[in-house]
DSSP file (Angstrom, degrees, kcal/mol; ACC not computed):
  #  RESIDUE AA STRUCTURE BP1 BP2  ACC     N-H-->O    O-->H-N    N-H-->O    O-->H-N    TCO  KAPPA ALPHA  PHI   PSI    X-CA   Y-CA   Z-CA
    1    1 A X              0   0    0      0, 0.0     0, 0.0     0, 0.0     0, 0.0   0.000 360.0 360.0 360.0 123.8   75.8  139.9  112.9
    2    2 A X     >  -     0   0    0      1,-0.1     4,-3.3     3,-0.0     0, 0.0   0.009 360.0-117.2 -40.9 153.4   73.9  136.5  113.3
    3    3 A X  H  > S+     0   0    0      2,-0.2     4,-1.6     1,-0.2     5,-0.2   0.811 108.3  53.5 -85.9  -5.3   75.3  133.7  114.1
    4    4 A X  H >> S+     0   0    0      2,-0.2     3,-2.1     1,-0.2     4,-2.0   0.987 108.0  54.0 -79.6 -53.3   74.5  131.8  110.9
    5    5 A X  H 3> S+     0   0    0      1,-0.3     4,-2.5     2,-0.2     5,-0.3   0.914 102.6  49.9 -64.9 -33.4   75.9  134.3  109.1
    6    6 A X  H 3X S+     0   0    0     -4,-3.3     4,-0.9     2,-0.1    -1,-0.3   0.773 111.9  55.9 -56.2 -14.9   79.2  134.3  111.0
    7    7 A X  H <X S+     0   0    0     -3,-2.1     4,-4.0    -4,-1.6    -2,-0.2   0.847 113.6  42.3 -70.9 -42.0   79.2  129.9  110.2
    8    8 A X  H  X S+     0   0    0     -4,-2.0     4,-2.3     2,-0.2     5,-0.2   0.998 106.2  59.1 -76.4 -33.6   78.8  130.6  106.6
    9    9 A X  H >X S+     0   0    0     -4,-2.5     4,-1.2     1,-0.3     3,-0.8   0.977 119.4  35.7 -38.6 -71.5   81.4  133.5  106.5
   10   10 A X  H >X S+     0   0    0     -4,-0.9     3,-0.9     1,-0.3     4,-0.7   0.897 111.3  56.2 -57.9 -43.2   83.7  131.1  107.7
   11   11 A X  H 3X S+     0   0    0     -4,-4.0     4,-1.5     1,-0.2    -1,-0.3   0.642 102.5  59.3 -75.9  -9.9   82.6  128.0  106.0
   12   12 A X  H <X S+     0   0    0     -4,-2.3     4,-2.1    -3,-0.8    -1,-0.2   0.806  86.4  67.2 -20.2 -63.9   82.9  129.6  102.6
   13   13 A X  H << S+     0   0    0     -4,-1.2     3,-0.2    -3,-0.9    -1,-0.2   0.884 114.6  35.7 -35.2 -50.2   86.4  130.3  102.9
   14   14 A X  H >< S+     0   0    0     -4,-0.7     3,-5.2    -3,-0.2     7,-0.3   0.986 112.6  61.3 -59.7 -57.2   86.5  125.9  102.8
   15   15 A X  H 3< S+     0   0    0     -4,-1.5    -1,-0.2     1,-0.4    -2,-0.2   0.560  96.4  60.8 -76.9  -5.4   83.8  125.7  100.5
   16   16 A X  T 3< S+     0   0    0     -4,-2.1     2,-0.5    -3,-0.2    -1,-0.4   0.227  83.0  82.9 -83.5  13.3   85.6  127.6   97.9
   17   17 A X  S <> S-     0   0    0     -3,-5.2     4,-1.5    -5,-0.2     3,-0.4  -0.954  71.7-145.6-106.8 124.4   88.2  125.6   97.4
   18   18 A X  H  > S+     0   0    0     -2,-0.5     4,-1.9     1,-0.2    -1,-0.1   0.848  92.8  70.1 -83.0 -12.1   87.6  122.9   95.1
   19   19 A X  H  4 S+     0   0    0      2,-0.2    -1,-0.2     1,-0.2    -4,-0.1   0.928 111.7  40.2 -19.5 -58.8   89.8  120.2   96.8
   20   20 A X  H >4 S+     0   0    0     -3,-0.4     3,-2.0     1,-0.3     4,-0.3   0.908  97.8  64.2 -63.5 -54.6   87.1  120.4   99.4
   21   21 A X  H >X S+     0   0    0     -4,-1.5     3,-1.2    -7,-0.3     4,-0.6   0.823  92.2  72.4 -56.4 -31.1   84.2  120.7   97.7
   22   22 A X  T 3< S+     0   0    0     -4,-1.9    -1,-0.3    -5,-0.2    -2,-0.2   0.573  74.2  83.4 -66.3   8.2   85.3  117.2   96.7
   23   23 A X  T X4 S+     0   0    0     -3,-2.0     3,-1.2     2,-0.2    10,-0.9   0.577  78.4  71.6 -93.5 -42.1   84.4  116.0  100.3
   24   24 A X  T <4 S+     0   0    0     -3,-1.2    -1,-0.2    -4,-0.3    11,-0.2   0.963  92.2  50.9 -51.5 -58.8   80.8  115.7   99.0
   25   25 A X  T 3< S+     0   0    0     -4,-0.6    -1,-0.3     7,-0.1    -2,-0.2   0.621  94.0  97.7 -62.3 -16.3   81.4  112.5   96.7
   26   26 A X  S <  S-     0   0    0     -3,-1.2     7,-0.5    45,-0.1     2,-0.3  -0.380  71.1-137.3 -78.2 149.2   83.1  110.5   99.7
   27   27 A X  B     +A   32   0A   0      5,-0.2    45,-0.3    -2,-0.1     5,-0.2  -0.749  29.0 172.3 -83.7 154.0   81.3  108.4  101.4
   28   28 A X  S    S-     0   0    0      3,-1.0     3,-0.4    -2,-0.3     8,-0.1  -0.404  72.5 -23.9-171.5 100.8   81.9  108.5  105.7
   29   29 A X  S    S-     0   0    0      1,-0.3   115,-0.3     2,-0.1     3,-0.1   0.647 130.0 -42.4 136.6  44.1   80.1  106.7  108.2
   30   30 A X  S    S+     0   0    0      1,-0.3    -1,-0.3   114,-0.1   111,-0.0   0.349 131.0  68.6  99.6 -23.6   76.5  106.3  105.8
   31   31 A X  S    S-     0   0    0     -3,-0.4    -3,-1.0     0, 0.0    -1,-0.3  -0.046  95.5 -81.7 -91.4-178.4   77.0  110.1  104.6
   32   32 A X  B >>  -A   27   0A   0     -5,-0.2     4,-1.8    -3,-0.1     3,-0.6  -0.890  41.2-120.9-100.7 152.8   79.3  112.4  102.5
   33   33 A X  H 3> S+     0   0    0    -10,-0.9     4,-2.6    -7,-0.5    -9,-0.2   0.649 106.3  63.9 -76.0 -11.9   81.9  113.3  104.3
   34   34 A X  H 34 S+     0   0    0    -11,-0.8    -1,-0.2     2,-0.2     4,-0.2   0.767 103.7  48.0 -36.9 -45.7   80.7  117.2  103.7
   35   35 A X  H X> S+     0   0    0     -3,-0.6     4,-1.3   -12,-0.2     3,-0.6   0.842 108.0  54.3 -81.7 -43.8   77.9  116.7  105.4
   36   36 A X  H >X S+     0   0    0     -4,-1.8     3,-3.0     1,-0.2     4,-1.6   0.979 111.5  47.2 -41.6 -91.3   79.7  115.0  108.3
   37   37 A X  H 3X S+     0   0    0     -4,-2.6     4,-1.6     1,-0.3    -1,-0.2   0.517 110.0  51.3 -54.2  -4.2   81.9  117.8  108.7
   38   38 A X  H <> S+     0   0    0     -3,-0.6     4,-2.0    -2,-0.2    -1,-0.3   0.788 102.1  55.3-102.5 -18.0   79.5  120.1  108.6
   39   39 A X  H <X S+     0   0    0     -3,-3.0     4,-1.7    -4,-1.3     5,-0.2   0.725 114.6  47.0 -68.2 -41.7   77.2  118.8  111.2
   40   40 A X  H >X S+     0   0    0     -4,-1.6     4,-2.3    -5,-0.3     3,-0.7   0.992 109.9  48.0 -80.4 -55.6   80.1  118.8  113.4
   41   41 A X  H >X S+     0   0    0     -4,-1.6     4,-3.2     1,-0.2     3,-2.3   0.897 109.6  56.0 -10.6 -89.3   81.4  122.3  112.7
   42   42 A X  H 3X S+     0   0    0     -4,-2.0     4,-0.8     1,-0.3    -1,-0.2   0.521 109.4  41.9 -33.6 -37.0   78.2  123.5  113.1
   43   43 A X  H <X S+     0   0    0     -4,-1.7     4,-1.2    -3,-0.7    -1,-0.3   0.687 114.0  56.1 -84.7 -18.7   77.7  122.0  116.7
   44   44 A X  H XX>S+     0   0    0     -3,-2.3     4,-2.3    -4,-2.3     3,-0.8   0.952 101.8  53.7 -89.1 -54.8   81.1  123.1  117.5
   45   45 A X  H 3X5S+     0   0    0     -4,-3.2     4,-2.9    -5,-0.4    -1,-0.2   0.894 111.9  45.0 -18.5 -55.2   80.4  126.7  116.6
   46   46 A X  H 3X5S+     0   0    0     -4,-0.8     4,-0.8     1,-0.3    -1,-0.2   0.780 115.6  46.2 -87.1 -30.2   77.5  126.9  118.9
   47   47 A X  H <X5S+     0   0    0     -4,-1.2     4,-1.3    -3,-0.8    -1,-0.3   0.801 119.6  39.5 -87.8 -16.1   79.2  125.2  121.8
   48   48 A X  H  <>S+     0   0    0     -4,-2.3     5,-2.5     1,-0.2    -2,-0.2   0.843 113.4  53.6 -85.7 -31.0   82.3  127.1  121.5
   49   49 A X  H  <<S+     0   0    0     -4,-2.9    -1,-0.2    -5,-0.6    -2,-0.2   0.708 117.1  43.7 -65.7 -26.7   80.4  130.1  120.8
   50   50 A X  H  <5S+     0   0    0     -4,-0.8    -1,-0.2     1,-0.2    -2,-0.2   0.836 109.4  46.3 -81.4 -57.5   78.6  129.2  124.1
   51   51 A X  T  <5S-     0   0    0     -4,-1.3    -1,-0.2     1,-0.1    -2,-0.2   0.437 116.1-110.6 -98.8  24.4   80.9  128.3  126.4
   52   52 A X  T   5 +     0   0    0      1,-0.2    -3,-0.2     2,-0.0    -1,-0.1   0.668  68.1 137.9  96.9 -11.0   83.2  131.8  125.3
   53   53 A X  S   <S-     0   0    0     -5,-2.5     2,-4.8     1,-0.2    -1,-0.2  -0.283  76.6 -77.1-100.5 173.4   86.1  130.0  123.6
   54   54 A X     >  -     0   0    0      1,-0.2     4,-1.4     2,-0.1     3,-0.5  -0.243  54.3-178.7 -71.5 102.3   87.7  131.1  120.5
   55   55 A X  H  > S+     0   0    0     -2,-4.8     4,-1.6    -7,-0.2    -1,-0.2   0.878  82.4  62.8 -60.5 -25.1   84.7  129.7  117.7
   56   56 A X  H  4 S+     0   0    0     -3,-0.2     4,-0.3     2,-0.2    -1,-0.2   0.867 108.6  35.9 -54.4 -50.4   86.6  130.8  115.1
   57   57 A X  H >> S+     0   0    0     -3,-0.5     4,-2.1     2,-0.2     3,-2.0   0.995 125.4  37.2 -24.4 -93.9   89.6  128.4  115.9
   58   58 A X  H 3X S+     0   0    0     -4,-1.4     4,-1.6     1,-0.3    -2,-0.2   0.512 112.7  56.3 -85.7  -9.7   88.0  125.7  116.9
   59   59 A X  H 3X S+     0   0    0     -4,-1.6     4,-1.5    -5,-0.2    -1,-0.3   0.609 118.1  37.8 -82.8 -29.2   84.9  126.1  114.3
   60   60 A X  H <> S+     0   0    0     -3,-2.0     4,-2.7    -4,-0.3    -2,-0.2   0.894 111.4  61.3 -93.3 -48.8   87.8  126.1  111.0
   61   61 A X  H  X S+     0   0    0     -4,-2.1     4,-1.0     2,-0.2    -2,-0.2   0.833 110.0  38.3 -44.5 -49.6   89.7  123.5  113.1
   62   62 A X  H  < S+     0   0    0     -4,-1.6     4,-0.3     2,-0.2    -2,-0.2   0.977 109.9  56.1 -73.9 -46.8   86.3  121.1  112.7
   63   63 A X  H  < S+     0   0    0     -4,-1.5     3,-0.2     2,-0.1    -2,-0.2   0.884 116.9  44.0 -40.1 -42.2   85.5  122.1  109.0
   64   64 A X  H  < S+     0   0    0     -4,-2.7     2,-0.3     1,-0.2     3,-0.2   0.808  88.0  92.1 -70.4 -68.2   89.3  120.7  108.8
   65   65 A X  S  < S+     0   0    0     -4,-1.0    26,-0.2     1,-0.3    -1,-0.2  -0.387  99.9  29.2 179.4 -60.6   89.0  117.5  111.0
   66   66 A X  S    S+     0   0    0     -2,-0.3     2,-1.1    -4,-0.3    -1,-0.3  -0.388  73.9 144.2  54.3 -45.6   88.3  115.6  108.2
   67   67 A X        +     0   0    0     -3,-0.2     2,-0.3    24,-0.2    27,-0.3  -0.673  33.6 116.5-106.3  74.5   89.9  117.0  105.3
   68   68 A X        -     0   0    0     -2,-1.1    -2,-0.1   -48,-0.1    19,-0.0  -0.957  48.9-157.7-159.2 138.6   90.9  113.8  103.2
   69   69 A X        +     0   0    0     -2,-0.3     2,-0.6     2,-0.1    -2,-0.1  -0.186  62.4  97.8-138.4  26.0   89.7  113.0   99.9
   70   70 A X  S    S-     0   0    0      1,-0.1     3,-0.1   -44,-0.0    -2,-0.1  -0.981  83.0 -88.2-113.9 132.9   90.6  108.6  100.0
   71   71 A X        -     0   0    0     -2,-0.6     2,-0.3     1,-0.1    -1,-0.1   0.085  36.5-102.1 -23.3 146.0   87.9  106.5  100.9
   72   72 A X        -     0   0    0    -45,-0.3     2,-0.3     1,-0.1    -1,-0.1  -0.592  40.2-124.8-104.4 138.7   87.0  105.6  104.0
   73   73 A X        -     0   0    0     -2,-0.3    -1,-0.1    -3,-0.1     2,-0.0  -0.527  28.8-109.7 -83.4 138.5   88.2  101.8  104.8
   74   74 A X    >   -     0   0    0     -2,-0.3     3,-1.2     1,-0.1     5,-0.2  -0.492  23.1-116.3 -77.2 154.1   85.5   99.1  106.0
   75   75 A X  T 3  S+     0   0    0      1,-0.3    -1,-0.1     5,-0.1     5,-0.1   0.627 117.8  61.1 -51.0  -9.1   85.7   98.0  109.7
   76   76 A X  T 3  S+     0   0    0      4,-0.1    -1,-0.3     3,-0.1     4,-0.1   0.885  79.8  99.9 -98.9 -49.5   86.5   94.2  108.0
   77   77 A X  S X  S-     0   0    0     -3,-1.2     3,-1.2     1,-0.1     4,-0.2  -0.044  76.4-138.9 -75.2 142.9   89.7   95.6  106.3
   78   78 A X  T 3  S+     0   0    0      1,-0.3     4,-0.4     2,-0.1     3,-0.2   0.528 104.9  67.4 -80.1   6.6   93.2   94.5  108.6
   79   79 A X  T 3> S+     0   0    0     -5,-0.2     4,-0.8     1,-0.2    -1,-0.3   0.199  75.1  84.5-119.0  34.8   94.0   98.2  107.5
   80   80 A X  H <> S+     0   0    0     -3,-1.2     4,-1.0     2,-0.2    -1,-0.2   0.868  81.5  53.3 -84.6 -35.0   91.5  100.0  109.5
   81   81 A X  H >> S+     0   0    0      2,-0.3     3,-1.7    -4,-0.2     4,-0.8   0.946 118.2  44.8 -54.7 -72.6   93.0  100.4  112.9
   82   82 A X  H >> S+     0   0    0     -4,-0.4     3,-3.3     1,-0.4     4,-3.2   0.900 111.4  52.6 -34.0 -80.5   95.9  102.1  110.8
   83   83 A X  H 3< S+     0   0    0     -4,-0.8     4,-0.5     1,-0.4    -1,-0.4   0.568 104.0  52.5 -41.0 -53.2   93.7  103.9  108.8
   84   84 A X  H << S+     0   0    0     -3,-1.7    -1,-0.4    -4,-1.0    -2,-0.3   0.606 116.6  45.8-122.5 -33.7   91.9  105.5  111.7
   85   85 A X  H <X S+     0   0    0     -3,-3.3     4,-0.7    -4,-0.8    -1,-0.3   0.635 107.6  47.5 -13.2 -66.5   95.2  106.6  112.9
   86   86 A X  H  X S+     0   0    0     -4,-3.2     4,-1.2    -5,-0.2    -2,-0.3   0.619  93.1  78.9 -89.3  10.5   96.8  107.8  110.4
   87   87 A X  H  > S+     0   0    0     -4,-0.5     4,-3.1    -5,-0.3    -1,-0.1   0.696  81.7  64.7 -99.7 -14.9   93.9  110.4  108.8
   88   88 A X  H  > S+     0   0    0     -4,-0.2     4,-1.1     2,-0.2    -1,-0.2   0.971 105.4  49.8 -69.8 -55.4   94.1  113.3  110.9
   89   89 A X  H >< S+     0   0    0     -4,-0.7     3,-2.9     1,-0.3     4,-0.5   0.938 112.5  48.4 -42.6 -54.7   97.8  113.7  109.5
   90   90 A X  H 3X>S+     0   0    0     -4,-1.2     4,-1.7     1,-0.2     5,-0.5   0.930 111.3  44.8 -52.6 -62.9   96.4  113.4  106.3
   91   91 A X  H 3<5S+     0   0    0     -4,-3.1    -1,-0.2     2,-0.2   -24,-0.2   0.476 111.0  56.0 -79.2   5.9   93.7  115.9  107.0
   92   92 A X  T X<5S+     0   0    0     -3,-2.9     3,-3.9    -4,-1.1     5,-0.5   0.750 114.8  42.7 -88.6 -92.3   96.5  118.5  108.7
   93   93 A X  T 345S+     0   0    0     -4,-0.5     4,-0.4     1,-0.3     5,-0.3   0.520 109.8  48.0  13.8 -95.2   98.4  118.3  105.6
   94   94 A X  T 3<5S+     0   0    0     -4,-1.7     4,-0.4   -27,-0.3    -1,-0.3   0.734 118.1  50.4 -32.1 -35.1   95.6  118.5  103.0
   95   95 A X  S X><S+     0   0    0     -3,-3.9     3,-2.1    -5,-0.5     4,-0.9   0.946 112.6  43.4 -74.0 -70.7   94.6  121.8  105.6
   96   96 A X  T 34 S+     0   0    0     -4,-0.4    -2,-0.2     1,-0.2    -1,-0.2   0.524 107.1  65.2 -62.2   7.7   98.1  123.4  105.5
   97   97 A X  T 34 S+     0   0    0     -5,-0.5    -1,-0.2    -4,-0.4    -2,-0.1   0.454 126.2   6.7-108.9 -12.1   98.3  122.8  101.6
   98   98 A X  T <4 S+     0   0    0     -3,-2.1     2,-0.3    -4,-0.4    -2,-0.2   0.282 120.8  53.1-170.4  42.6   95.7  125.0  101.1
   99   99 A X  S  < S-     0   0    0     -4,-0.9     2,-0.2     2,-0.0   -85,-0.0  -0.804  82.0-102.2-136.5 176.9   94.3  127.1  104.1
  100  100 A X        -     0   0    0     -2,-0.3     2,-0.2    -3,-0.1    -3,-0.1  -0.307  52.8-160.8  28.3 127.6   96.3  129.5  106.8
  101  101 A X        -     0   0    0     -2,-0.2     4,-0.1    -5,-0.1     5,-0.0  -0.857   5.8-156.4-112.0  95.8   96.5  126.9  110.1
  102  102 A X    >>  -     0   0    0     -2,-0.2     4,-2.2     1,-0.1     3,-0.7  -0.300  36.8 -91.9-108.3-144.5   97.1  127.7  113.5
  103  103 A X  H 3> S+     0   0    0      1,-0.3     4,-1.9     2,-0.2    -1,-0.1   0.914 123.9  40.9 -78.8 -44.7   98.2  126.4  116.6
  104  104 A X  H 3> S+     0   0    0      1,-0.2     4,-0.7     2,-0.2    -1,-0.3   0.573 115.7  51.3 -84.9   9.4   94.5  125.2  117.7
  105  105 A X  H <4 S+     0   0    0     -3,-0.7     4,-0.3     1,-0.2    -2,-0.2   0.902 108.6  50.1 -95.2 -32.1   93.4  124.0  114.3
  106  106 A X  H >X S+     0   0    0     -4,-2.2     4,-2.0     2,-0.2     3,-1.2   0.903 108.0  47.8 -90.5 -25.1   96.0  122.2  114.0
  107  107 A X  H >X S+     0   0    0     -4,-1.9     3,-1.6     1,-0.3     4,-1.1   0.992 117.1  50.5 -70.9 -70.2   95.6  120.4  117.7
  108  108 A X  H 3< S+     0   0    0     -4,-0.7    -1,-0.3     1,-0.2   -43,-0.3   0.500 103.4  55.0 -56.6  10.2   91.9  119.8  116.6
  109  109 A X  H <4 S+     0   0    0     -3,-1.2    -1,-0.2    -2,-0.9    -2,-0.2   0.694 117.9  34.9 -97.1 -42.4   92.6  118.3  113.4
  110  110 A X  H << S+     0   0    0     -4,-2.0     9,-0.2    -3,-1.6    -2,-0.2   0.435 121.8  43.1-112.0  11.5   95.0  115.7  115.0
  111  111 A X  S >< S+     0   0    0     -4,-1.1     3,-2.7    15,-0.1    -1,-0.2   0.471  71.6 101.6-100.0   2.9   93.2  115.1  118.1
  112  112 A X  T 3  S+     0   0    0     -5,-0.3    -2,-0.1     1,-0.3    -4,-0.1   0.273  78.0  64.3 -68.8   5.9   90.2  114.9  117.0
  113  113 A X  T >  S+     0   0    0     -3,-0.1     3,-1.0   -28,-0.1    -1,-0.3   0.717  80.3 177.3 -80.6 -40.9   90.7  110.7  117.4
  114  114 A X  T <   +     0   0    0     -3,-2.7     4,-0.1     1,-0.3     6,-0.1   0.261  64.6  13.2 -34.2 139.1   91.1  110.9  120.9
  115  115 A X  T 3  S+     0   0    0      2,-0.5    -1,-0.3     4,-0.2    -3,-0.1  -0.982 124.8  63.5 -83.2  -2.8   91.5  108.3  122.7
  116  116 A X  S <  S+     0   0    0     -3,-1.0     2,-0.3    -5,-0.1    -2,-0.1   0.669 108.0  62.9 -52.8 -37.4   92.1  106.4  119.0
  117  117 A X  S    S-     0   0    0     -6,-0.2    -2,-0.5     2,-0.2    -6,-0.1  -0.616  84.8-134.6 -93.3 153.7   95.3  109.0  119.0
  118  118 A X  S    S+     0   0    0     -2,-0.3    -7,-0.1    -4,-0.1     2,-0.0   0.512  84.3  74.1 -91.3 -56.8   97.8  109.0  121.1
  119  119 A X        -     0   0    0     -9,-0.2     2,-0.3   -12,-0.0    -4,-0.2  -0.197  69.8-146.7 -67.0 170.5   97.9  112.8  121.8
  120  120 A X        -     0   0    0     -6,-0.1     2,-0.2    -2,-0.0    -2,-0.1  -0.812  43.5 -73.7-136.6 163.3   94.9  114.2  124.2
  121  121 A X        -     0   0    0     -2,-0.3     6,-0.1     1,-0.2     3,-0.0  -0.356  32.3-163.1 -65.1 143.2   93.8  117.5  123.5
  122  122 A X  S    S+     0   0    0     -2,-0.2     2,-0.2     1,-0.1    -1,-0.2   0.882  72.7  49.4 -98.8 -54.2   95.9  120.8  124.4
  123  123 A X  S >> S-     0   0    0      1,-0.1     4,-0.8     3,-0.0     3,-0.8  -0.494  81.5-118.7 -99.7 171.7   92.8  123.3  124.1
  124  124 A X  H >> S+     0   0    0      1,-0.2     4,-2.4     2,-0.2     3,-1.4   0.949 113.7  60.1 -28.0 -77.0   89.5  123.8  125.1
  125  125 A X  H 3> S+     0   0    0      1,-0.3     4,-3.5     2,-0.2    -1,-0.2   0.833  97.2  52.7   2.4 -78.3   88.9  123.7  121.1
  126  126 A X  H <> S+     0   0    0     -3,-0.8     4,-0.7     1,-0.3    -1,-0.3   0.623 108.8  47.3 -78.9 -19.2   90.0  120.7  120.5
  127  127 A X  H <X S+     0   0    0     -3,-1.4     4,-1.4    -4,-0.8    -1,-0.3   0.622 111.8  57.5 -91.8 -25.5   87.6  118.8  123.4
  128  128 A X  H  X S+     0   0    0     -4,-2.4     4,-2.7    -5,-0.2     5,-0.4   0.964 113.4  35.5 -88.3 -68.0   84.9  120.9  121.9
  129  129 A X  H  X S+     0   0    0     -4,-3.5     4,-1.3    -5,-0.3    -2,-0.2   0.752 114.1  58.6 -48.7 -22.8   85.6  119.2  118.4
  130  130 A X  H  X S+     0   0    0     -4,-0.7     4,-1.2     2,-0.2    -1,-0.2   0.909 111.0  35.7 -62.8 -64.0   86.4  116.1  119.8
  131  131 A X  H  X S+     0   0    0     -4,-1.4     4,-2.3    -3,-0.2     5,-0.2   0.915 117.5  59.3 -55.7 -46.5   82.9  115.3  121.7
  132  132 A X  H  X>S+     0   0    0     -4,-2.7     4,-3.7     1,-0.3     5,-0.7   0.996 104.4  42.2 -81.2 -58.0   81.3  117.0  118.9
  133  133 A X  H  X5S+     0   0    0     -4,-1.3     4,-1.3    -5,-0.4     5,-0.3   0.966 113.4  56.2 -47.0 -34.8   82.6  114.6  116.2
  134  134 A X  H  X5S+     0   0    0     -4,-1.2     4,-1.2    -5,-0.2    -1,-0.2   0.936 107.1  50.4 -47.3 -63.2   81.8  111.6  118.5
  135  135 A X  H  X5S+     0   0    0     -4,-2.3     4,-1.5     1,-0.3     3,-0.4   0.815 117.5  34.7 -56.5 -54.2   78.3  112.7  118.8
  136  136 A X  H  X5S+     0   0    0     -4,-3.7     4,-2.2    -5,-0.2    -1,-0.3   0.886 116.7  57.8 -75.3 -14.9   77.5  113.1  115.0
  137  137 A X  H  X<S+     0   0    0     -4,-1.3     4,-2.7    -5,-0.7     5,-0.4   0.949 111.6  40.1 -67.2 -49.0   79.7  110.3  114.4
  138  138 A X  H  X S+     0   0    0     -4,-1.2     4,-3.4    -3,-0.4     5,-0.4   0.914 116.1  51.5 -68.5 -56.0   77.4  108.2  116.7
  139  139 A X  H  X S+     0   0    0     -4,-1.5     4,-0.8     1,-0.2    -2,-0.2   0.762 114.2  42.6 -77.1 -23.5   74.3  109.7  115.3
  140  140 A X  H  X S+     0   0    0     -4,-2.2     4,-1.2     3,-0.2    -1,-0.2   0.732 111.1  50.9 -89.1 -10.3   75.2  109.0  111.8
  141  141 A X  H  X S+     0   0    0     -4,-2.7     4,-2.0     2,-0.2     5,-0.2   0.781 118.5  42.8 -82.5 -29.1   76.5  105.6  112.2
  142  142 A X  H  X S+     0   0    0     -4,-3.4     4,-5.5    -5,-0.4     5,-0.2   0.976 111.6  52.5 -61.1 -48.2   73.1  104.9  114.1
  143  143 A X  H  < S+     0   0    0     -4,-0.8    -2,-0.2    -5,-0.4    -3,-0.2   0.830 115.5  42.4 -67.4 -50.6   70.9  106.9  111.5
  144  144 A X  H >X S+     0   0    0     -4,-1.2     3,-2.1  -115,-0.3     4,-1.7   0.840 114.5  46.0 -10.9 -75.0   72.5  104.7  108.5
  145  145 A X  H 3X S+     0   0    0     -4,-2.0     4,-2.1     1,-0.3     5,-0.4   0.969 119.2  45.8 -61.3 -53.2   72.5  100.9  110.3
  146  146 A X  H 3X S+     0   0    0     -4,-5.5     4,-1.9    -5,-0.2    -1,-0.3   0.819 112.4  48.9 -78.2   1.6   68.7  102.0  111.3
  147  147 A X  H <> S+     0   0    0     -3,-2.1     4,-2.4    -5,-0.2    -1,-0.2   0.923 119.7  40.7 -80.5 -38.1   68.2  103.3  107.4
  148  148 A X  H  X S+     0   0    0     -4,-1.7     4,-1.0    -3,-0.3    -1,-0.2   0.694 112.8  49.6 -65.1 -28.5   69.8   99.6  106.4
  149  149 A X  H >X S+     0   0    0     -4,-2.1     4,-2.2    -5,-0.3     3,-0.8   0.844 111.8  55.1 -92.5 -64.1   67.9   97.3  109.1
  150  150 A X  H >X S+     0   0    0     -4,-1.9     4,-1.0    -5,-0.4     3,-0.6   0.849 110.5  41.7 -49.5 -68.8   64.4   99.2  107.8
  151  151 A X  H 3X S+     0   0    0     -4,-2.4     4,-2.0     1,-0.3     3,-0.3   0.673 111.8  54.6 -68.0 -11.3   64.8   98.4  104.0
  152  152 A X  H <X S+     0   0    0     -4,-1.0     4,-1.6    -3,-0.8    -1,-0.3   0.935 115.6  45.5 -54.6 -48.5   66.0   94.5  104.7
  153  153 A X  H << S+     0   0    0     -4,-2.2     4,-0.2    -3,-0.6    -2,-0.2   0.387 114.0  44.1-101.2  20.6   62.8   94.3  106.6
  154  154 A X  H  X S+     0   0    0     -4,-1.0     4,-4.0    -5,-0.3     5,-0.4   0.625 121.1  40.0 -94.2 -57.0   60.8   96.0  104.1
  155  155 A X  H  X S+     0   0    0     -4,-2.0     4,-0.8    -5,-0.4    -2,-0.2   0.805 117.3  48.2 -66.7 -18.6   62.3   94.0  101.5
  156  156 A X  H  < S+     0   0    0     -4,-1.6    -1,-0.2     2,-0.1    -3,-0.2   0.883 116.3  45.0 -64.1 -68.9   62.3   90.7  103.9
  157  157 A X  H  4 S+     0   0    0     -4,-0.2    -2,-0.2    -5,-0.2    -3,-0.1   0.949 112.9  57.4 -57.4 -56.4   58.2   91.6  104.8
  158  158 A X  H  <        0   0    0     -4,-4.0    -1,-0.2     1,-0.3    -2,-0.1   0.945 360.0 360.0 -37.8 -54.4   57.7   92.3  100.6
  159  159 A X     <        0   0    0     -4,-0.8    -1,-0.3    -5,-0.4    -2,-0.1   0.504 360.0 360.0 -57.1 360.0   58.9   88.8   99.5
């Protein structure tokens, strides 16, 4: 079997739930937060798949990561720190309320903050998901400020 088709086999399972599917309409970091999670899955599949670790785990563990349906708080709000804290519980929760979890989704669901968290990562997994969420995190917060700085200076240059 390909390996895209083993990512969708699994991401299905998510994408049939409509709880989840409600992931699309949030906004997160210039995105939906669907699309977020899926950019990260997807690189964590390939790296897990790569370096030999379980991808299955740690590939359901990022599709959960995530898995929180309140609005994302702006960096200006005194309840972001909190916020940023407290949403992997949320998104373990929201996982065990309507998936199967085990022991490494659930460690990549709530460490997936680190260092922001408290906990460090127990598996291999969870480091995978961890790096990988930085890295799209990074790449969407970039991709979004440079989408926002081009149309001020389009609209800036019009005027």
């Amino acid at each position: 079997m390909n390996n895209k088709k083993i990512y969708y086999d699994i991401y299905s399972e998510f994408y049939n739930v409509n709880k989840y599917r409600e992931l699309k309409s949030m906004i997160h970091h210039g995105n939906n937060r669907l699309d977020h999670i899926k950019r990260v899955s997807l690189m964590s599949f390939y790296l897990s798949k790569a370096l030999k670790l379980d991808y299955v785990s740690c590939t359901r563990g990022a599709m959960m990561h995530d898995f929180f349906t309140s609005e994302d708080l702006s960096r200006s709000d005194n309840k972001y720190k909190e916020f940023l804290k407290q949403h992997p519980k949320i998104a373990l929760d929201n996982s065990i309320k309507y998936f199967d979890v085990n022991d490494i989704e659930k460690d990549v669901i709530l460490t997936h903050m680190y260092p922001v968290v408290k906990g460090k990562p127990k598996y291999k997994e969870s480091k995978v998901v961890c790096i990988c969420d930085k890295i799209v995190s990074i790449h969407e917060f970039f991709k979004y400020q440079f989408k926002v700085s081009l149309y001020i200076l389009c609209v800036l240059f019009i005027r």
